[in-house]
FIVO-50306 format. One line per field, with one value per residue: residue number from 1; residue in three letters; x, y, z of N, C-alpha, C in turn. Coordinates in steps of 0.2 Angstrom, whole numbers, plus 5000, padded with zeros to 4 digits. Each point is the difference from the previous one (the first is absolute). Example, Ala and Ser with C-alpha at 12.3 -4.5 7.8 and 13.67 -1.06 7.14 Angstrom:
BEGIN
nr = (1/2) .
rest = (Ala/Ser) .
n.xx = (5066/4998) .
n.yy = (4972/5005) .
n.zz = (5039/4996) .
ca.xx = (4996/5004) .
ca.yy = (5006/5006) .
ca.zz = (5000/5001) .
c.xx = (5004/4996) .
c.yy = (5006/5005) .
c.zz = (5000/5003) .
END
This chain:
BEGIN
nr = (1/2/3/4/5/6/7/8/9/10/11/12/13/14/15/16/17/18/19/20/21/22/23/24/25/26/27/28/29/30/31/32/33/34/35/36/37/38/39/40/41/42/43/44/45/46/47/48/49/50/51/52/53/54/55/56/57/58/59/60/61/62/63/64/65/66/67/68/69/70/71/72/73/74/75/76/77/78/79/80/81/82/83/84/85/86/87/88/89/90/91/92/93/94/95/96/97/98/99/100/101/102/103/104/105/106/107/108/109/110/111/112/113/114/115/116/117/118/119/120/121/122/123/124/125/126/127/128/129/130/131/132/133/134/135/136/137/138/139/140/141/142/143/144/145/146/147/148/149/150/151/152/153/154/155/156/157/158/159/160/161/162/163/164/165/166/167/168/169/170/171/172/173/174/175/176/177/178/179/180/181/182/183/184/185/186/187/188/189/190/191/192/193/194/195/196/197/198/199/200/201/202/203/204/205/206/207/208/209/210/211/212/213/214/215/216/217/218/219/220/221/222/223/224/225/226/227/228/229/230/231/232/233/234/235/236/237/238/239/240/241/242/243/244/245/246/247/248/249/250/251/252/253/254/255/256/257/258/259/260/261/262/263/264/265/266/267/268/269/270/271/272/273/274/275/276/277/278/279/280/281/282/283/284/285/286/287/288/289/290/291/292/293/294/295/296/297/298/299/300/301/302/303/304/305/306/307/308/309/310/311/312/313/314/315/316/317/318/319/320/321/322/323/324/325/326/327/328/329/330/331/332/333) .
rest = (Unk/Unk/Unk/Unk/Unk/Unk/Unk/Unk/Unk/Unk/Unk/Unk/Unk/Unk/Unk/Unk/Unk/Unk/Unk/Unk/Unk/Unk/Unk/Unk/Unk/Unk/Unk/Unk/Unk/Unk/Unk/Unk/Unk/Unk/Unk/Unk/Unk/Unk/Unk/Unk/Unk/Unk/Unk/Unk/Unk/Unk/Unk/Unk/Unk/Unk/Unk/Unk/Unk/Unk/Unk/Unk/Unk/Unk/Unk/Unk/Unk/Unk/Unk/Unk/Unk/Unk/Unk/Unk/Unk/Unk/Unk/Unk/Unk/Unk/Unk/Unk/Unk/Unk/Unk/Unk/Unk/Unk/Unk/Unk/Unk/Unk/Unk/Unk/Unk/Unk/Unk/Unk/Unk/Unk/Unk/Unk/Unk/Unk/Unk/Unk/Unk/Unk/Unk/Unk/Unk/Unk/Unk/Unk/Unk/Unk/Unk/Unk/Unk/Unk/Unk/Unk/Unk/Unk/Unk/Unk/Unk/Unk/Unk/Unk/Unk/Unk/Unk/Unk/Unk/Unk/Unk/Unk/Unk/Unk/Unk/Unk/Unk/Unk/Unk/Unk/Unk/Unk/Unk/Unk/Unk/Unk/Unk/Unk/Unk/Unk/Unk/Unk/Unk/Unk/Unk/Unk/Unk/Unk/Unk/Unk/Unk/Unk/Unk/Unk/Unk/Unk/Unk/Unk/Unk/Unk/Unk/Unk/Unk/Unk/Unk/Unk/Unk/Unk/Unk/Unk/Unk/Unk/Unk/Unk/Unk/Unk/Unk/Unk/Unk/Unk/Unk/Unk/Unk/Unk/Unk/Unk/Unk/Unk/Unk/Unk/Unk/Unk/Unk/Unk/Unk/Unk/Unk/Unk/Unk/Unk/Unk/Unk/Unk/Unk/Unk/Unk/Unk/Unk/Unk/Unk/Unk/Unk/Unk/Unk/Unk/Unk/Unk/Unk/Unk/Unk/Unk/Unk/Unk/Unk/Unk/Unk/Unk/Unk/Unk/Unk/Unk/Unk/Unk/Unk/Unk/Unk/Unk/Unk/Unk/Unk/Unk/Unk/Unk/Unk/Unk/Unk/Unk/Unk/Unk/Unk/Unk/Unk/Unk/Unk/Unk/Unk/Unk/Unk/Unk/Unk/Unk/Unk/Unk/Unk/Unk/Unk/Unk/Unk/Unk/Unk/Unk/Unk/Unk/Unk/Unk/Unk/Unk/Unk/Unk/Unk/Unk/Unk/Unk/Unk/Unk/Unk/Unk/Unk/Unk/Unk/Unk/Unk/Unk/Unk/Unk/Unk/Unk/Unk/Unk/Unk/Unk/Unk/Unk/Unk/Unk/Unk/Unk/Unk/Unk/Unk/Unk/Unk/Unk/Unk/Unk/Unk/Unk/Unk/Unk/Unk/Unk/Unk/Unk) .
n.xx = (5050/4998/5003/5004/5005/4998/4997/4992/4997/4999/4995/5003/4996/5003/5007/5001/4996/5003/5005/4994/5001/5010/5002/5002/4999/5007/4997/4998/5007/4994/5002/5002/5006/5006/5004/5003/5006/5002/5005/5006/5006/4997/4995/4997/4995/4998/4994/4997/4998/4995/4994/4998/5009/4995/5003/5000/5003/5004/5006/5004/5002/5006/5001/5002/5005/5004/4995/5001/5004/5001/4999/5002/5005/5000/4998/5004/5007/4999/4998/5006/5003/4999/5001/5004/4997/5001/5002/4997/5008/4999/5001/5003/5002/5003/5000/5005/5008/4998/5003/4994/5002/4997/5002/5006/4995/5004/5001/4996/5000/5005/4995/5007/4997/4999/4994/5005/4996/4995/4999/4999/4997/5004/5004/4996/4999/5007/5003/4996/5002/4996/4995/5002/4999/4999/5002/5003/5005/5003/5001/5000/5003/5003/5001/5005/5001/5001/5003/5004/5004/5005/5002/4996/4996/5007/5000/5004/5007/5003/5007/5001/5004/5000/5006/5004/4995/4999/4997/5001/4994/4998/4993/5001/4995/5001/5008/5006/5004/5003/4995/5004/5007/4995/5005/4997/4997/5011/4997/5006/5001/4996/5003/5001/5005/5002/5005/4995/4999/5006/4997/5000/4993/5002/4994/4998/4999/5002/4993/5002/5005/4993/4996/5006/5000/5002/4998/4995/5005/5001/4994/4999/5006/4998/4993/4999/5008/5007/4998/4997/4995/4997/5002/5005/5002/4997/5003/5006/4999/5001/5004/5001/5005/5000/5004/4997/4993/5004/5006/4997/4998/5007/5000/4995/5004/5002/4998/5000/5005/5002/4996/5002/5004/4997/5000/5004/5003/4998/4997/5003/4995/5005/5003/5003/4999/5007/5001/5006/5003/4997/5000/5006/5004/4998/4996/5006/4999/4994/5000/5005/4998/4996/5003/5005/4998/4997/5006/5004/4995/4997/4995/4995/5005/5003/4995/4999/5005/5000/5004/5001/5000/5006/4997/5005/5004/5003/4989/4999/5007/4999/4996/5004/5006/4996/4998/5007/5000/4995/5003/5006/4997/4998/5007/5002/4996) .
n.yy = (4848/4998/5002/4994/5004/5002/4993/5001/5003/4993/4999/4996/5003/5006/5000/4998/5004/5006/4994/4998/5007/5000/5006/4996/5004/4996/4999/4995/5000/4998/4996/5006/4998/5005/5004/5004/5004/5002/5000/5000/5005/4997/4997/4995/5002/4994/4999/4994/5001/5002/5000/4995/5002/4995/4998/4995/4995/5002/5004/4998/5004/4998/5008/4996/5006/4993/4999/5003/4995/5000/5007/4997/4998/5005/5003/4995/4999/5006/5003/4997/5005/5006/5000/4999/5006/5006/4995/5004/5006/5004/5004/5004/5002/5006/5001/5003/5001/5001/5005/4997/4998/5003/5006/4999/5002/5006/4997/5008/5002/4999/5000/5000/4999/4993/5002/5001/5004/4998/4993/5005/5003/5000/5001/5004/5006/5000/5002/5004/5003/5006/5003/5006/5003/5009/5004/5003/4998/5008/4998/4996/5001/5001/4995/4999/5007/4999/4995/4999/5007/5003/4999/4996/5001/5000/5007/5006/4997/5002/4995/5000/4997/5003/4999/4993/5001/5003/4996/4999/4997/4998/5001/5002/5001/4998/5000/4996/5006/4999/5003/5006/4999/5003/5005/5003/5007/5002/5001/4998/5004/5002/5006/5000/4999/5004/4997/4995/4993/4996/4997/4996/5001/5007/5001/5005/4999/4994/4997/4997/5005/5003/4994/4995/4992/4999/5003/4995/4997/5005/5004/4993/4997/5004/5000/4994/5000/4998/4995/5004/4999/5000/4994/5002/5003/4997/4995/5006/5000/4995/5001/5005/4995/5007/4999/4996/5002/5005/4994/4995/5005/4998/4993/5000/5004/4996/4995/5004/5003/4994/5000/5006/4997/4996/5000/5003/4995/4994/5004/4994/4995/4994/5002/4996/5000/4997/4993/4995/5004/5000/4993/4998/5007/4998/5003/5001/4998/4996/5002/5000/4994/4996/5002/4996/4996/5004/5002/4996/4996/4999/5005/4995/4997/5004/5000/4997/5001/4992/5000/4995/4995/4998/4997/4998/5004/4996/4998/5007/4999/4993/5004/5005/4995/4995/5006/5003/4993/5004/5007/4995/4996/5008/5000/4992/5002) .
n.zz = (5838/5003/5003/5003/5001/4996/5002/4999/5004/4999/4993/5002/5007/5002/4997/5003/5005/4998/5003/5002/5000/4999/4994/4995/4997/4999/5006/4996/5005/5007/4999/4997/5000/5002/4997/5006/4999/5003/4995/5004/5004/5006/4998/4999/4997/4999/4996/5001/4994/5002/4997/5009/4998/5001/5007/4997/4996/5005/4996/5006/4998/5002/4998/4997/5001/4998/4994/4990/4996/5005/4999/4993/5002/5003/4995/4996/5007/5001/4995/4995/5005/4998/4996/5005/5002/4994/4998/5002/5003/4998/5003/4998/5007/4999/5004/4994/5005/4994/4996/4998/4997/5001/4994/5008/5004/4999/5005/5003/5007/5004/5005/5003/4994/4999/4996/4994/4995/5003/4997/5000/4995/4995/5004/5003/4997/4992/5006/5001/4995/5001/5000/4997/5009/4997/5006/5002/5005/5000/4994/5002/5005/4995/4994/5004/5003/4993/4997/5007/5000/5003/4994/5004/4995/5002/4996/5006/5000/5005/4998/5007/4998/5006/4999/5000/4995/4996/4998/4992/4998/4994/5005/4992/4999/5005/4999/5002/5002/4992/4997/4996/5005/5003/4999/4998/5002/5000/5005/5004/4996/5002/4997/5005/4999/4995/4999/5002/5003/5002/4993/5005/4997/5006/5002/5000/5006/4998/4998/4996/4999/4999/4995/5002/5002/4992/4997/5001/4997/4994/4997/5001/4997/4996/5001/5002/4997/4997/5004/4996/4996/4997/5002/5004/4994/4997/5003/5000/4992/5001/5005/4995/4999/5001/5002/5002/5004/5002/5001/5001/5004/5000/4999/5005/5000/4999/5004/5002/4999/5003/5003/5004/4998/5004/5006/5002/4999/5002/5008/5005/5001/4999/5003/4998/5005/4997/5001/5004/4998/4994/5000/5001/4995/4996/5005/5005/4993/5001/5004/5000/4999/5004/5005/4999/4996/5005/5001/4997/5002/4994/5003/5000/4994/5002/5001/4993/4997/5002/5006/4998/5003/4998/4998/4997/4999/5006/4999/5000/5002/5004/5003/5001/5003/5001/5002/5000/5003/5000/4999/5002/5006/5002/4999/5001/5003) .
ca.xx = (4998/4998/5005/4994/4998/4994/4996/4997/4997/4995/4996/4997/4992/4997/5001/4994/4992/4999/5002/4995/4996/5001/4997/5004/4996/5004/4999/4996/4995/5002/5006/5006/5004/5004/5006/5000/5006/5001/5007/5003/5006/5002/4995/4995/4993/4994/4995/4995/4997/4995/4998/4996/5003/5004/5008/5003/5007/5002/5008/5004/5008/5004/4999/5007/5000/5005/5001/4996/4998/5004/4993/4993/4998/4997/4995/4997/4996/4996/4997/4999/4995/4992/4997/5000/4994/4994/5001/4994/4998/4999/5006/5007/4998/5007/5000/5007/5002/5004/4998/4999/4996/4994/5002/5005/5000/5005/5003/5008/5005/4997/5003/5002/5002/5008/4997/5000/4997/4999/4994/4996/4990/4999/5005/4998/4995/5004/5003/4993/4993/4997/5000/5004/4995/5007/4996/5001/4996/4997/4994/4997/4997/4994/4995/4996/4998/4995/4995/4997/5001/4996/4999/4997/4996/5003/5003/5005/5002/5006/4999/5008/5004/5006/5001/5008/4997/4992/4995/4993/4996/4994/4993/4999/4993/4999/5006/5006/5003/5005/5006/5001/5001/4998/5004/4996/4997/5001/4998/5004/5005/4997/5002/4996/5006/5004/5005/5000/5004/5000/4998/5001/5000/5006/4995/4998/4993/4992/4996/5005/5003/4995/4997/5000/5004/5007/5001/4998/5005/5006/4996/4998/5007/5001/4994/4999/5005/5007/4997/4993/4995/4993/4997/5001/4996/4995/4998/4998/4995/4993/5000/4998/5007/5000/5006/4999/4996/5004/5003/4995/4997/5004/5001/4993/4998/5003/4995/4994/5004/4999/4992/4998/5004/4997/4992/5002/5001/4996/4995/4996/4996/5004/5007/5000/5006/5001/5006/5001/5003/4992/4994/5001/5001/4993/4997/5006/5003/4995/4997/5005/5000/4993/5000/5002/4993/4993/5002/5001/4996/4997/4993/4999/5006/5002/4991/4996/5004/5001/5005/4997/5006/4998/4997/5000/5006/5007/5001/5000/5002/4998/4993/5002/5003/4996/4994/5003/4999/4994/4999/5003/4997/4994/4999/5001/4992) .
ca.yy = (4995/5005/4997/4998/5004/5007/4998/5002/4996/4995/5002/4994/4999/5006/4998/4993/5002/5002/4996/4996/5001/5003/4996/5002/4998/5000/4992/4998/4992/5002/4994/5001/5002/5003/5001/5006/5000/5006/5002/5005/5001/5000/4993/4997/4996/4998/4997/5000/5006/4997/5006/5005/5004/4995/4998/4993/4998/5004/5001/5006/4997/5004/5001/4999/5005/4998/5002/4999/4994/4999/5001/4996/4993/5001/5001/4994/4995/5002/4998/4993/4995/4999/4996/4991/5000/5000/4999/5002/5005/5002/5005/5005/5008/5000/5008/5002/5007/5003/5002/4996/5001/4998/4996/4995/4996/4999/5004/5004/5001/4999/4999/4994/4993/5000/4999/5007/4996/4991/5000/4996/4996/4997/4995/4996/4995/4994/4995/4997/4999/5003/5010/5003/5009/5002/5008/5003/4999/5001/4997/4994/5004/5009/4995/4995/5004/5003/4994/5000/5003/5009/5004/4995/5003/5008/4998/5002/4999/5003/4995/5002/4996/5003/4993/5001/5007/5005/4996/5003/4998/5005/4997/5007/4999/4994/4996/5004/5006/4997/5006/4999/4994/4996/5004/5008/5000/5001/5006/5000/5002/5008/5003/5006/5003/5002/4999/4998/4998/4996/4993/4994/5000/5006/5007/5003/5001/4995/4998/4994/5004/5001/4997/4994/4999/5005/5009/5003/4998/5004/5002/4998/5000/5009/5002/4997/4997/5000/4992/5000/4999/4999/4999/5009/5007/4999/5001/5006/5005/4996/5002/5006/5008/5004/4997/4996/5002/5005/4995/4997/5005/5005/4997/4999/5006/4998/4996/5004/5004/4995/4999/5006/4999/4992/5004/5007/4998/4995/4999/4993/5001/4997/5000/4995/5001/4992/5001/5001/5005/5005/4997/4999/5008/5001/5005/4999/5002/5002/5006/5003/4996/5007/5009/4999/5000/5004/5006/5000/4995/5003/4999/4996/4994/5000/4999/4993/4994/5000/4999/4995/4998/4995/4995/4996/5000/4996/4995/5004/4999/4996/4999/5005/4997/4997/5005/4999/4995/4998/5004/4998/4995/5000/5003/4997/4996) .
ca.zz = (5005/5007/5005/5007/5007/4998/4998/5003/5002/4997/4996/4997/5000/4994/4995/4997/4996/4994/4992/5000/4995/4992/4994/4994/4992/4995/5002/4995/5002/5006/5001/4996/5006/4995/5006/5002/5005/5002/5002/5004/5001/5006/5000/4995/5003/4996/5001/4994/5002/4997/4996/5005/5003/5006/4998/5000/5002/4999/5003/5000/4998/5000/4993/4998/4995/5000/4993/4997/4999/5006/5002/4993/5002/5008/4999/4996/5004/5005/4996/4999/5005/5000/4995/5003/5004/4997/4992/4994/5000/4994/4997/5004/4999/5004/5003/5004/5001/4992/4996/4994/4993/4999/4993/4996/5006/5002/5006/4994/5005/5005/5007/5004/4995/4992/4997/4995/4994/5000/4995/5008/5001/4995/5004/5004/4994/5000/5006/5004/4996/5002/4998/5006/4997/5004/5001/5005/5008/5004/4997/5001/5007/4998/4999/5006/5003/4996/5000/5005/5008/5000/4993/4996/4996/4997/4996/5001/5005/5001/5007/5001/5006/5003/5002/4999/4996/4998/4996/5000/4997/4998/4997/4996/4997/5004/4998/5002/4995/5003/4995/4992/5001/5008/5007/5003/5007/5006/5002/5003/4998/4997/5002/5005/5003/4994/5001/5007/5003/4995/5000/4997/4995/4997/5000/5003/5001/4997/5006/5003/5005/5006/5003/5000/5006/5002/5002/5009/5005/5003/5006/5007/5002/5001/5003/5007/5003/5002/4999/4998/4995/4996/5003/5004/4999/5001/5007/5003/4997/5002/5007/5001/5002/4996/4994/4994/4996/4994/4997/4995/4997/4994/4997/4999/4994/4995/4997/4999/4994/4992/4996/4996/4994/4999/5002/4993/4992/4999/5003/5000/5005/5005/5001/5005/5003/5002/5004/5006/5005/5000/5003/5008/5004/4999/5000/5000/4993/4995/5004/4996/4991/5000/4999/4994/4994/5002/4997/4994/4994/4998/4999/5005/5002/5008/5003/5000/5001/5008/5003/5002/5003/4996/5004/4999/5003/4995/4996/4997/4994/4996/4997/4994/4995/5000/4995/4995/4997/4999/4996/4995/4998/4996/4993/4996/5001) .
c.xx = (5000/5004/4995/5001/4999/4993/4995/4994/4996/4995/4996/4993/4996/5002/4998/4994/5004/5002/4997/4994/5002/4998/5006/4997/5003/4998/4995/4995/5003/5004/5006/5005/5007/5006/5002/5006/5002/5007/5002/5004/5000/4995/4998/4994/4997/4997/4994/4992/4992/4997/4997/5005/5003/5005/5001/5006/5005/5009/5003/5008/5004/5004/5008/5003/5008/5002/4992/4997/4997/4990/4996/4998/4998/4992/4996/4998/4993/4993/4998/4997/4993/4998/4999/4995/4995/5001/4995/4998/5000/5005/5005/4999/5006/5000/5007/5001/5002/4995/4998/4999/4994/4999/5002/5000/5007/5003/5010/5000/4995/5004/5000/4999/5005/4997/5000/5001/5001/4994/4994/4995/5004/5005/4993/4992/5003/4999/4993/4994/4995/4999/5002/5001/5008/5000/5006/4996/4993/4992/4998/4996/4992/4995/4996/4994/4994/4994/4995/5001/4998/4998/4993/4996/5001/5001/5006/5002/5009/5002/5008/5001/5006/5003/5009/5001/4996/4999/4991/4996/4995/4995/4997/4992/4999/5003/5003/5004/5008/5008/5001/5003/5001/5004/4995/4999/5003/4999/5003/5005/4996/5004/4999/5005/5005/5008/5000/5003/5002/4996/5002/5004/5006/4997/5001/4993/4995/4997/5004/5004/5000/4995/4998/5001/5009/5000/4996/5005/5005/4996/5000/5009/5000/4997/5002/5005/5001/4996/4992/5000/4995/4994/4999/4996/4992/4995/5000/4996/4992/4999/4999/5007/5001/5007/4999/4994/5000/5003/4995/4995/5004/5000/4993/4999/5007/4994/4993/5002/4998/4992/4998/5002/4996/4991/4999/5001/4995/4993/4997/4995/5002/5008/5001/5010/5000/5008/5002/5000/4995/4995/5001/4998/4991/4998/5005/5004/4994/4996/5004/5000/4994/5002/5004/4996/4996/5005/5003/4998/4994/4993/4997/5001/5000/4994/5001/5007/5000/5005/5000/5006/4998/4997/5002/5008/5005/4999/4998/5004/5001/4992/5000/5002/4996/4994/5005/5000/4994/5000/5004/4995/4993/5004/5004/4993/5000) .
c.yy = (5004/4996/4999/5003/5006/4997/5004/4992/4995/5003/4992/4998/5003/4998/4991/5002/5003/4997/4996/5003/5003/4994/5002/4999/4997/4991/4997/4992/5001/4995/5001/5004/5001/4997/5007/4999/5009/5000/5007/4998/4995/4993/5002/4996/4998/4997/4997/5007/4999/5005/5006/5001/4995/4997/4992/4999/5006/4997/5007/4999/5009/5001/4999/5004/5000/5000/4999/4993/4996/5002/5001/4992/4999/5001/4996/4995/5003/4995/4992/4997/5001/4998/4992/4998/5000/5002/5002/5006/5004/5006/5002/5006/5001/5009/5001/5007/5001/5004/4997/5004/4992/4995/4995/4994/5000/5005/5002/5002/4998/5002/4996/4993/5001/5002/5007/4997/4992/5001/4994/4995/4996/4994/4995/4994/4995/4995/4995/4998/5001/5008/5001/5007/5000/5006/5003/4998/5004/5006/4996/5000/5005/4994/4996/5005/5003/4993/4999/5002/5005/5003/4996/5003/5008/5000/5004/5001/4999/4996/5004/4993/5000/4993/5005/5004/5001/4998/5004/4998/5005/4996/5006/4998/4992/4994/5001/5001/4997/5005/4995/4992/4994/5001/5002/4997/4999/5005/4999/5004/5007/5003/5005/5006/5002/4999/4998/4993/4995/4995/4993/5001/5003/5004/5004/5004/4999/4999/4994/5001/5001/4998/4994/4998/5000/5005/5002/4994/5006/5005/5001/5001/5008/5002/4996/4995/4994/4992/5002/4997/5000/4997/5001/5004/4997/4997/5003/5006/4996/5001/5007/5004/5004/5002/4993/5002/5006/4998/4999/5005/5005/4994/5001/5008/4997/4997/5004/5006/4994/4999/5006/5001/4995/5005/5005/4995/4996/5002/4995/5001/4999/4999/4993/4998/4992/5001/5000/5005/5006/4997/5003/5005/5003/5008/5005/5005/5003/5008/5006/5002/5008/5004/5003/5002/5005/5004/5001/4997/5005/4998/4997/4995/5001/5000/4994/4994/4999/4994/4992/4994/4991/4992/4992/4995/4996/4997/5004/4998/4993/4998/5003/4998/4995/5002/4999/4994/4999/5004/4998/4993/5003/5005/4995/4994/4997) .
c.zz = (5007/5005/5007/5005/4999/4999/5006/5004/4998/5001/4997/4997/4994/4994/4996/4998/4995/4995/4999/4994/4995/4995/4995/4994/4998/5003/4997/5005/5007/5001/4999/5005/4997/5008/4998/5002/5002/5003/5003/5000/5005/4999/4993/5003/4993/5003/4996/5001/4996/4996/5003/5005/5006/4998/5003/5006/4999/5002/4999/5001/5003/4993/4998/4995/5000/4993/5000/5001/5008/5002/4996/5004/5007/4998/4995/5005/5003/4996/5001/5008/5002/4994/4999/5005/4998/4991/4995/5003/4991/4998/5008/5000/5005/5002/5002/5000/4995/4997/4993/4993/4996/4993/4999/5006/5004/5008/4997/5006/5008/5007/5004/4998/4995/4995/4997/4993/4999/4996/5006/4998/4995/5002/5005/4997/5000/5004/5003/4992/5004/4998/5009/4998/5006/5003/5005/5004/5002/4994/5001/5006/4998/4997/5004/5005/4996/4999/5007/5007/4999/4994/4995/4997/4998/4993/4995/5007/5000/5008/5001/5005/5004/5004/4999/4993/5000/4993/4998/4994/4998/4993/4998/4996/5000/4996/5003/4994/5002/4995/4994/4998/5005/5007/5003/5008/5003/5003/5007/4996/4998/5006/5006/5004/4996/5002/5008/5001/4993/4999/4995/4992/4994/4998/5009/5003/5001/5008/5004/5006/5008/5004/5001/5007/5002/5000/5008/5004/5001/5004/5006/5004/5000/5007/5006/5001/4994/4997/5001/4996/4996/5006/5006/4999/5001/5006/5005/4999/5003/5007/5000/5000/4995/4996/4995/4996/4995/4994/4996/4995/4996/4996/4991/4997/4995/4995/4997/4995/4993/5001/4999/4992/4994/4996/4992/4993/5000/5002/5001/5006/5007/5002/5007/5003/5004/5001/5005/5003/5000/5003/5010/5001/4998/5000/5003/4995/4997/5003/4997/4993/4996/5001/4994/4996/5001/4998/4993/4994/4997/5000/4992/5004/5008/5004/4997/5004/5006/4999/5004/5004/4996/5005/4997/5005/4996/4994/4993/4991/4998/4997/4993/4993/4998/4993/4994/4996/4998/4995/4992/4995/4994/4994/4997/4998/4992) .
END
């Protein structure tokens, strides 16, 4: 989930037309409308979701991560109240910070929620009677982007979401790629600095580390004082101070170390950068990110791939999750 003060400028306009014209193969009748919820550590948004990407009645809730139980049933009301508005939505599609297995429909760990091996879809099926599709967040961010923003008619492609992590999705011969048993693709955790800072996780070095809005909070406290931060560093890089724009430019050869990497295994056409705090820092991080790639990436991968900023924004991962309902709806058809 992308936190709101790394949130980048409205986009409103723009992105209406393009969700005006997605499409999901998996929608059978233009009347058919799911619900999409996209949990975080910090809010929750749902929304009813259509099969052309638009979004209904929508709530948002502060995320209750006081227990397990505590934050199943925060998110069973979220539901039942849009479905009292509109009772003839048709599946569940739920975009969380977990790592899922896919098999079992089951979320086996997570961040900043209670949620470590819960039997998610099949709990939530139960509850609501209704199909219900499940993804990592910020997969689902990458499906929504792929159906109808920046990544729209690609058909390899590699999303980073630099937010309070670094989240990443992947659309591999025009699916998304979700691994053996549906963890894959974090690609916040590829490694880019060997025995370098700590992360989260209890790994070391990962992309996570380096290039989030927490990590350019301690930045910015290093680089330009003491009560900086993230969004400090950024609006001074956007005035032009050359301490913060250095800042942000060491950030952004982190980021560009993991798509030379990206670029080199996969070769997608498009690499799309979403996320607060990639959104805000934008070109910022991405100028770097390039030079990065032009040097270590491998011909031809490094010419064809282009580097793209995500265009959907916050609603990115509810519209996401949303596709997920649609994608569950067409394989119990």
């Amino acid at each position: 989930m992308v936190p709101t003060r790394y949130a980048s400028s409205d986009h409103a306009t723009e992105r209406n037309a393009i969700l005006q014209s997605v499409t999901t193969p998996e929608a059978q009748d233009g009347a058919t409308q799911v619900i999409g919820v996209d949990v975080g550590g910090t809010k929750v948004l749902a929304a009813v979701v259509s099969h052309d990407g638009s979004l209904g009645a929508r709530i948002e809730r502060t995320t209750d991560v006081s227990s397990e139980q505590a934050h199943l049933a925060m998110l069973d009301g979220m539901v039942e109240e849009l479905r009292a508005g509109d009772p003839d939505v048709a599946a569940l599609g739920f975009g969380l910070p977990s790592r899922i297995d896919q098999r079992r429909g089951r979320a086996v760990a997570s961040v900043n929620v209670p949620l470590t091996d819960v039997d998610f879809r099949d709990r939530m099926r139960e509850r609501h009677g209704l199909p219900v599709g499940i993804d990592n967040d910020a997969n689902a961010a990458a499906i929504a982007e792929w159906r109808g923003g920046a990544a729209r008619g690609a058909q390899d492609v590699v999303m980073l979401t630099l937010g309070t992590g670094v989240g990443g999705g992947l659309i591999l011969g025009g699916a998304p790629y979700r691994g053996a048993t549906g963890s894959g693709a974090e690609l916040g955790h590829v490694v880019v600095e060997l025995d370098g800072l700590p992360c989260r996780c209890g790994g070391r070095g990962h992309l996570e580390s380096f290039a989030t809005g927490l990590a350019a909070d301690r930045v910015a406290r290093e680089r330009i004082g003491a009560e900086s931060d993230a969004h400090d560093l950024v609006r001074r890089g956007r005035a032009g101070e050359p301490e913060a724009v250095d800042a942000l430019a060491g950030i952004g050869r982190y980021v560009g170390a993991a798509i030379a990497s990206f670029v080199n295994a996969l070769e997608p056409e498009l690499i799309v950068i979403g996320g607060g705090f990639g959104e805000a820092a934008g070109d910022l991080l991405l100028g770097s990110a390039r030079e990065v790639l032009a040097r270590d990436g491998l011909s031809p991968g490094r010419e064809s791939v282009r580097i793209v900023e995500a265009q959907l924004g916050t609603d990115a991962g509810v519209i996401g999750a949303g596709m997920l309902a649609f994608e569950a709806l067409g394989a119990e058809a």
